[in-house]
C-alpha positions as CSV (number, residue, x, y, z in Angstrom):
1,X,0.0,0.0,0.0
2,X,1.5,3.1,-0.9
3,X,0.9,6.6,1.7
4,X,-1.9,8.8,-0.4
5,X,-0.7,12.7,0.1
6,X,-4.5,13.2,2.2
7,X,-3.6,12.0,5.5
8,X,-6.8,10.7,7.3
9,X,-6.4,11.0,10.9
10,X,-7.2,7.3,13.3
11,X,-10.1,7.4,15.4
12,X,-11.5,5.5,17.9
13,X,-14.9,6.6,18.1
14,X,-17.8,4.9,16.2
15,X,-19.0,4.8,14.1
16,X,-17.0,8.1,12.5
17,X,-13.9,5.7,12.9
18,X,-15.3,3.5,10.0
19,X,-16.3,6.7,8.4
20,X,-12.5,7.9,8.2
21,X,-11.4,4.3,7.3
22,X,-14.0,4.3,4.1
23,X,-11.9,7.3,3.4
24,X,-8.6,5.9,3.4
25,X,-7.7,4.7,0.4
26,X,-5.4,2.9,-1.3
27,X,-2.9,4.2,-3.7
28,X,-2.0,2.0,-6.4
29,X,0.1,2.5,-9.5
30,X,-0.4,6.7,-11.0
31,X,-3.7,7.8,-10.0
32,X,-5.4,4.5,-9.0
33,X,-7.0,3.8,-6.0
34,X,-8.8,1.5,-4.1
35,X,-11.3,1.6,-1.9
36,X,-11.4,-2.0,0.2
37,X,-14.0,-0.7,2.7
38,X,-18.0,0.0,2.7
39,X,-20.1,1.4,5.2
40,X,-22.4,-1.6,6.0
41,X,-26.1,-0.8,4.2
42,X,-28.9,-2.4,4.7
43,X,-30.1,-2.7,0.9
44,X,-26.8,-4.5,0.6
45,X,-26.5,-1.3,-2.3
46,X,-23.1,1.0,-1.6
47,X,-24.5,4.4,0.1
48,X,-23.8,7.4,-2.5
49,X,-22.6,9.8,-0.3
50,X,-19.7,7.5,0.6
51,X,-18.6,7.6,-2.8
52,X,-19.0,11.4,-3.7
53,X,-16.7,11.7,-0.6
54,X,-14.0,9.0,-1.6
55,X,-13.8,10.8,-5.2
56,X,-13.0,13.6,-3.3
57,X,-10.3,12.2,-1.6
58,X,-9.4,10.1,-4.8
59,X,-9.4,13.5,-7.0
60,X,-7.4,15.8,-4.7
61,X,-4.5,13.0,-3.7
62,X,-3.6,14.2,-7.5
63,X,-2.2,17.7,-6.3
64,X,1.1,18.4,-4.3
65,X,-1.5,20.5,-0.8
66,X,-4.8,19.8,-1.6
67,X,-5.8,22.5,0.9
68,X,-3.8,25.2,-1.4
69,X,-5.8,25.0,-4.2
70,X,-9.2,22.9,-2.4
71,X,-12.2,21.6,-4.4
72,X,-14.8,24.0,-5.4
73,X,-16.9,21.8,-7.2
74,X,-17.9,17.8,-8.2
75,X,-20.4,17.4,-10.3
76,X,-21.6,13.2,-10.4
77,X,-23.7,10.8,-11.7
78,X,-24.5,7.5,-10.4
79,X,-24.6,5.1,-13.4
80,X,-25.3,1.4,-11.7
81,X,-25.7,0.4,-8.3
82,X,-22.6,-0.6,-6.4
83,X,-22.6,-4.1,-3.9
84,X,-21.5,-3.2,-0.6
85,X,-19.7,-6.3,-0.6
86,X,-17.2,-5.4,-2.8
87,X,-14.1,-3.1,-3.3
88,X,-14.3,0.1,-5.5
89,X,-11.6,0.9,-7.6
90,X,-11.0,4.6,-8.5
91,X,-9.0,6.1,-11.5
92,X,-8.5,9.8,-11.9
93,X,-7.5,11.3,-15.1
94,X,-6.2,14.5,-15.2
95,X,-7.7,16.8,-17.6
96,X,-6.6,20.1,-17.1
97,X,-4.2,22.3,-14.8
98,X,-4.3,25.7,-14.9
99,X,-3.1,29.0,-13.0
100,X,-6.1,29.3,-11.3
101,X,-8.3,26.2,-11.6
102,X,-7.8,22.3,-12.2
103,X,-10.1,19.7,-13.5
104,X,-10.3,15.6,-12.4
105,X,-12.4,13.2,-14.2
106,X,-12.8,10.5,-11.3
107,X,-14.2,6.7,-12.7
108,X,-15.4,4.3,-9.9
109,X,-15.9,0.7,-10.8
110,X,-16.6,-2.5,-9.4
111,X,-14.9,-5.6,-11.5
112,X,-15.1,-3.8,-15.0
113,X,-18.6,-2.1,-14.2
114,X,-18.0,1.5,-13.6
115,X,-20.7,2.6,-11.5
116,X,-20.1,6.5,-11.0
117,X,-18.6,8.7,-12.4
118,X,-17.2,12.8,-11.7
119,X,-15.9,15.7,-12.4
120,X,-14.0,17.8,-9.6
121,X,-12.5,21.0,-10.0
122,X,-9.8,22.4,-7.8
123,X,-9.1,26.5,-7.9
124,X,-5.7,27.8,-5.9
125,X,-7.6,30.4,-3.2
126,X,-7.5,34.1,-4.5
127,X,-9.2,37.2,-3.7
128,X,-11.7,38.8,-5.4
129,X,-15.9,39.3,-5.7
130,X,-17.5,37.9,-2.5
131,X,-21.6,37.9,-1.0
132,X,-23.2,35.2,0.2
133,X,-27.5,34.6,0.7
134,X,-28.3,35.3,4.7
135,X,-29.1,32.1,6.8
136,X,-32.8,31.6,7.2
137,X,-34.0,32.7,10.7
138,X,-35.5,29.2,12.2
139,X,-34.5,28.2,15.8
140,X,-31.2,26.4,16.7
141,X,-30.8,22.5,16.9
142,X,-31.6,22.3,20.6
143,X,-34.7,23.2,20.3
144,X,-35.4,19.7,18.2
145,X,-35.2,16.3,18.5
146,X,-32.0,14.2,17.9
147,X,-32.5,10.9,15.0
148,X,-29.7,9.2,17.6
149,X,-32.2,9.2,20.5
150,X,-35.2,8.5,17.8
151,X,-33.0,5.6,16.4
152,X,-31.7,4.2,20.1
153,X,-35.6,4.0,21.1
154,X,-37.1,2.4,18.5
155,X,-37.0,-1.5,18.8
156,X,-36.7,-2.5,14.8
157,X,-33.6,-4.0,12.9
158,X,-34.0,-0.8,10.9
159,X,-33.6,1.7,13.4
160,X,-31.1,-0.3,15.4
161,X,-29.2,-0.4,12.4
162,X,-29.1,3.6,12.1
163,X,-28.4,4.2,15.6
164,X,-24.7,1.8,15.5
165,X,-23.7,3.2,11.7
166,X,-25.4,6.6,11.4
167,X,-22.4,9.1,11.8
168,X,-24.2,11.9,12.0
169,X,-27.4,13.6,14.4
170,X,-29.7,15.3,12.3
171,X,-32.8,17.8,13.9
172,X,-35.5,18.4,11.7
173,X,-36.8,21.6,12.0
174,X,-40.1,20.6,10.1
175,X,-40.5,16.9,11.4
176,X,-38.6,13.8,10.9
177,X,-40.2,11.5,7.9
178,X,-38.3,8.2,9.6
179,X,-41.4,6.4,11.3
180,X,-44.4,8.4,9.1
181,X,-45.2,11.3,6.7
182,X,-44.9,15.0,7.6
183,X,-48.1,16.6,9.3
184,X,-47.6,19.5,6.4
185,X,-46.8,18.5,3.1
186,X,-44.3,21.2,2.0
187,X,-41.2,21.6,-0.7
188,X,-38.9,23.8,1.8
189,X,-37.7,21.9,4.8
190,X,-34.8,22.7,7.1
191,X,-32.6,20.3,8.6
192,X,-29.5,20.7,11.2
193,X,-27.1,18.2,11.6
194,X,-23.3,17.7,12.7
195,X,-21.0,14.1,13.3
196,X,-22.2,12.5,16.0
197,X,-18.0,12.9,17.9
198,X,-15.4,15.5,17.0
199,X,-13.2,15.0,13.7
200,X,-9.6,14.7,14.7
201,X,-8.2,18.2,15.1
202,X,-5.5,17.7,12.7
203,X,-7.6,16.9,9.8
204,X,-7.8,18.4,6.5
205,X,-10.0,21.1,5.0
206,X,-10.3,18.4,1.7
207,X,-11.2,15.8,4.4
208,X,-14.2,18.1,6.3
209,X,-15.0,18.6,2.6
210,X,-15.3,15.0,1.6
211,X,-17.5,14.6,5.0
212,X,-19.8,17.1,3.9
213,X,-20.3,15.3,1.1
214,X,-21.0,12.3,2.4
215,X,-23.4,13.4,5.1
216,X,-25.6,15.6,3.1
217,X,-26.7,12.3,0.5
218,X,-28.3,11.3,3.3
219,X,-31.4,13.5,2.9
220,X,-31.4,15.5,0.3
221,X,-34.6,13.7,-1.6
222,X,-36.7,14.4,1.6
223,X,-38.4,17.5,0.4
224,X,-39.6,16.0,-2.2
225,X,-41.1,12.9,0.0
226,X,-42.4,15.8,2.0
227,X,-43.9,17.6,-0.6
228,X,-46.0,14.0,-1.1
229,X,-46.7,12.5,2.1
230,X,-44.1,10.1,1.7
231,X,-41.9,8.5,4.4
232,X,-38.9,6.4,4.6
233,X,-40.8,3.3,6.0
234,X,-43.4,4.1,3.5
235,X,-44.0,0.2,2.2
236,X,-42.8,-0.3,-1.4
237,X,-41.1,3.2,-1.7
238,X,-38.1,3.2,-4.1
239,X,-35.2,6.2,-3.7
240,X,-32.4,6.6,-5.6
241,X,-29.9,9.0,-5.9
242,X,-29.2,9.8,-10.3
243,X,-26.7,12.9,-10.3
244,X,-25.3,15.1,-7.6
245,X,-23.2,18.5,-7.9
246,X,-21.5,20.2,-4.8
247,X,-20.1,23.5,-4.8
248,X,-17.9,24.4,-1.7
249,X,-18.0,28.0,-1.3
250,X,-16.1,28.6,2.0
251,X,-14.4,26.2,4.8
252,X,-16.7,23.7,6.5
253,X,-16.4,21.8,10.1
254,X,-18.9,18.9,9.8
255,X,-18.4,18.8,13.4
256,X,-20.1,21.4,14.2
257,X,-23.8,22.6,13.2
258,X,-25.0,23.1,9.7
259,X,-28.1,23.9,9.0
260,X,-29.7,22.8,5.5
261,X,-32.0,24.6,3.8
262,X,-33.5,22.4,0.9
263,X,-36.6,22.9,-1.8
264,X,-37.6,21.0,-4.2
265,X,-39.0,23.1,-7.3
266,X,-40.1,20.0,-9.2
267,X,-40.9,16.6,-9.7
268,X,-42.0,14.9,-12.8
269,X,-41.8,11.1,-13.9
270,X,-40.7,9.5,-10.8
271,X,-38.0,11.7,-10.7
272,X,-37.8,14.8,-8.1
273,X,-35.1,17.8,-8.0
274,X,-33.5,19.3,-4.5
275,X,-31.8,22.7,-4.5
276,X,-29.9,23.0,-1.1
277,X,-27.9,25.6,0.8
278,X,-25.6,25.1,3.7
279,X,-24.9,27.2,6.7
280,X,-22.2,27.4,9.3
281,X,-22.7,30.1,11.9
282,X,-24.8,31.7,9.7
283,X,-22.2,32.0,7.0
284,X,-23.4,29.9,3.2
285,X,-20.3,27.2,3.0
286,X,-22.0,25.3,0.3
287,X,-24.6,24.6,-2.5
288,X,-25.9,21.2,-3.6
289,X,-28.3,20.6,-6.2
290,X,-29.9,16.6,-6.5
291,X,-31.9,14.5,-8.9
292,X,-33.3,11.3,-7.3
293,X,-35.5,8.6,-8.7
294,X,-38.6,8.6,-6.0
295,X,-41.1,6.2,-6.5
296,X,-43.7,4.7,-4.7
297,X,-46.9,2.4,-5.5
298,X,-49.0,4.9,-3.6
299,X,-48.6,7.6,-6.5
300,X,-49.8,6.8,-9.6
């Protein structure tokens, strides 16, 4: 195994210690890399936002300091379902590297099926034009439940599940759609969440980044379930995540409180589209925009 240039701090603390590990991956020869880890699932499918964060890590292991010129954007599509029980291989082509920006083209396969596929782009950090939207004025995360306790109380496999592998606490500011459907149906919901334990200290800015990306997968189709009365135990509901784009805008701590402000403008076809922003002490740190498949035998 050869050293990648991102270090990835040890932890002890689950389950963000077999977070970080996902994250570790192996160099091989040029810009190959393997990941020989998944974060256990229960549909036995590889979770998406573990692997918009290891083509971070994959992408940005191709500079010198990653942290000098950080990732600004990834955009990604998910092409095939990956098996959990299985490595991912990652190769990184690089396209383009210029004074200011840089440009990755990141492959993930499993045997010769590649099943995602992105494009990250790097830009040294440089003065110039900067304003940012205001954080919307809802009440803090204590005032809200935490999806640990609601996960360590109920008694399914499901839930139990969550509560040992789920590295973050999320508070829904509008209701948590877990157990059953919102009271309101509604497009605009907020949600605050942070890693359940503190990230190493000595961790990266590229490594917060790729964290962000994995935790914010997790929910990003829920207005749209929301907007229809839907709910993750809703029987025979289908959810998949078809393209993803992240743009960083300023230094994140996922170990601290974010709040995510998400609408969905439409849905159409069994397919549903989230615009999100992402606060940090009430400064915007990032922008995500979503298409999922959402499906469910309850709308026609």
């Amino acid at each position: 195994m050869m050293d990648t240039k991102i270090f990835v701090p040890e932890c002890s603390t689950e389950p963000l210690a077999s977070l970080l590990n996902t994250l570790r991956l192996e160099k091989l020869d040029g810009h190959r890399y393997l990941g020989d880890t998944n974060l256990p699932q229960l549909s036995g499918r590889v979770y998406g936002g573990q692997v918009l964060a290891q083509a971070v890590m994959a992408a940005a292991d191709t500079f010198d300091d990653c942290d000098v010129r950080p990732i600004h954007s990834q955009t990604a599509a998910f092409l095939a379902p990956g098996d959990v029980k299985r490595p991912i291989s990652f190769a990184v082509d690089v396209i383009s590297d210029g004074r200011s920006f840089a440009t990755r083209l990141v492959h993930a396969k499993q045997d010769d099926r590649i099943i995602f596929t992105a494009r990250d782009s790097f830009q040294f950090q440089q003065p110039g034009v900067d304003h940012e939207d205001r954080a919307p004025d809802v009440p803090g995360p204590e005032n809200f439940p935490s999806s640990v306790d609601l996960f360590a109380s109920v008694d399914h496999p499901a839930a139990r599940f969550m509560s040992s592998t789920n590295s973050l606490d999320m508070r829904h500011v509008n209701g948590q759609i877990y157990l059953r459907p919102a009271r309101e149906e509604q497009s605009t919901i907020h949600i605050w969440f942070k890693t359940r334990s503190p990230i190493p200290d000595n961790a990266s800015q590229t490594l917060k980044r790729a964290v962000l990306a994995y935790a914010a997968d997790q929910f990003m189709l829920e207005p749209i379930m929301q907007k229809h009365g839907l709910a993750w135990s809703t029987p025979g509901i289908a959810l998949a995540t078809l393209d993803h784009t992240t743009w960083w805008h300023r230094d994140v701590d996922p170990a601290s409180w974010i709040l995510a402000e998400l609408h969905s403008p439409s849905a159409q076809g069994g397919r549903g589209l989230t615009l999100a922003k992402f606060y940090q002490d009430g400064t915007l740190v990032a922008t995500m925009a979503q298409e999922g498949m959402v499906r469910s035998p309850h709308i026609a």
